[in-house]
Every structure is written in structure tokens, then in C-alpha cells.
C-alpha positions, -999 to 999 in steps of 0.1 A, spaced: 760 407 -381 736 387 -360 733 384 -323 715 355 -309 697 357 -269 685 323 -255 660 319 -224 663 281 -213 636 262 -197 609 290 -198 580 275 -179 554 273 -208 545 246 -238 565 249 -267 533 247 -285 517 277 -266 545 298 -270 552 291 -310 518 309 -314 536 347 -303 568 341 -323 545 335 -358 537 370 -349 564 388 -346 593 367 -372 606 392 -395 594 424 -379 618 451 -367 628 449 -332 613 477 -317 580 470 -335 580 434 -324 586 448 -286 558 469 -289 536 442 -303 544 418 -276 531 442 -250 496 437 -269 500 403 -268 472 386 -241 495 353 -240 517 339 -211 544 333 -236 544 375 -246 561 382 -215 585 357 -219 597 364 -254 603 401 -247 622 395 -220 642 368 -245 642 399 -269 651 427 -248 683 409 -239 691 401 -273 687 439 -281 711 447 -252 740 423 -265 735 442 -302 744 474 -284 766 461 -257 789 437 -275 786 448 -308 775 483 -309 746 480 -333 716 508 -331 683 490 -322 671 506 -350 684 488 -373 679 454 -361 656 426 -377 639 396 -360 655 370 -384 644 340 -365 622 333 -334 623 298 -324 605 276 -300 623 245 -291 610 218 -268 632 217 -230 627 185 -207 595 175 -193 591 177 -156 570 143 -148 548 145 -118 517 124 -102 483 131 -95 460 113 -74 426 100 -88 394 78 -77 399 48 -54 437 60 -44 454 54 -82 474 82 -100 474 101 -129 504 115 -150 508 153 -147 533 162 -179 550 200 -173 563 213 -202 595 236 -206 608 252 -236 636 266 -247 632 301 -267 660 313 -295 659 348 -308 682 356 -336 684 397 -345 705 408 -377 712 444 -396 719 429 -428 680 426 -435 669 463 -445 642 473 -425 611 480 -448 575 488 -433 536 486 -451 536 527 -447 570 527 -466 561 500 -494 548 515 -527 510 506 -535 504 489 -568 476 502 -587 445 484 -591 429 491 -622 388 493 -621 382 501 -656 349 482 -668 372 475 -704 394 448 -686 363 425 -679 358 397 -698 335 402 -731 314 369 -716 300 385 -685 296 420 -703 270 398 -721 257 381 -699 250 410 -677 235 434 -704 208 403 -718 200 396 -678 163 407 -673 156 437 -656 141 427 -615 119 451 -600 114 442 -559 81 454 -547 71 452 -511 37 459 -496 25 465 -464 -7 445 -448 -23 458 -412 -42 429 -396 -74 442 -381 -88 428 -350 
């Protein structure tokens, strides 16, 4: 099931604010609220607040464990711009463009929940045999370098 929170005309750029929901699209909910409180942007405040209240209608209205919920989309979509004036040199004015977004948080449980600590590491082989036969060649007819470094005091 999903469950979908909005927060409309959020004071911040869309731009500035798409930055934090790369971050956290696709994580588990409680791991992506704990993220955002590590997050030194304007926009992390914002978004948890957006994700909190998402969280709280999964339990509320459709009485889903936060556990199990997954960040299936965070989007960022632009809101009206406020336009204002500023003065400049010689008494003419400048544009002053405030930008509002509008920030879309859509949770599901039907995406299991599967972290790096849970995933199962694919072996890396390191044998020497699965090289090339080329640079096994090319390595044993290289010339032996010696480095020798000497040291010269300067007398006065």
C-alpha cells in the first residue's frame, strides 16, 4: 500500500532541495529520518518534517509498522514564484525572484526492505592465474630497477 505526505510552498529552491531527496530515495524510512538529521542543508529540515507526517498517516490511517516502510519516491516540484523589487544605483530596481517548492513523499511496504549489512558479498577472486598471459610476460621480461639514494653534507 502506499501513503503519500505533501508539504506545499516550502520556502526553499526546488533546486536546493532536490539535492537531500537524491540522498535518501529508496532508503528505509527510519534510516532516511536518521540521515536527514546529518544532513547540513536548509531543505533536511523540511523533508523530515514532509516524512514524519507521511510515517504518521502509514500508522494512523492505514496501520502499517514504520518498519516496514520504503521511501519509493521523493519529489521536488517547483511552487509559484514570489516576485519582488530591489533598489539599485541611481534610484532603478532590480528583480528579487523567491522561490517555493512543493515537496511529495511517497512511502510503500510492498518494496522489501534490504540493507548493505544484509546483502551477500560476491567473492572477488585474486588468484594470479586469471591475469592475462600478455602482462604475465610483459612483467617477468621487464628489467629489474634498483633506486639508490645518497646523501651529500654541504660544508661551509
Amino acid at each position: 500500500m502506499q501513503v503519500i505526505a505533501t508539504h506545499r510552498y516550502a520556502k526553499i529552491s526546488a533546486f536546493k532541495a532536490r539535492e537531500v531527496t537524491r540522498e535518501i530515495q529508496g532508503l528505509p524510512a527510519i534510516d532516511a529520518l536518521q540521515q536527514l538529521a546529518f544532513i547540513p542543508k536548509k531543505a533536511a529540515p523540511l523533508i523530515a518534517k514532509t516524512l514524519k507526517s507521511a510515517i504518521a498517516n502509514a500508522e494512523h490511517n492505514n496501520n502499517i509498522r514504520p518498519e516496514l516502510l520504503v521511501i519509493k519516491e521523493a519529489v521536488i516540484g517547483e511552487a509559484p514564484t514570489i516576485k519582488r523589487m530591489r533598489p539599485k544605483a541611481r534610484g532603478s530596481s532590480g528583480p528579487v525572484r523567491k522561490r517555493n517548492s512543493h515537496i511529495r513523499i511517497v512511502l510503500t511496504d510492498e518494496v522489501p526492505i534490504v540493507r548493505r549489512a544484509d546483502k551477500p558479498k560476491s567473492p572477488r577472486s585474486t588468484k594470479s592465474s586469471d591475469k592475462p598471459k600478455v602482462m604475465k610476460e610483459a612483467a617477468s621480461s621487464a628489467p629489474a630497477v634498483e633506486v639508490v639514494t645518497e646523501t651529500v653534507e654541504i660544508k661551509d
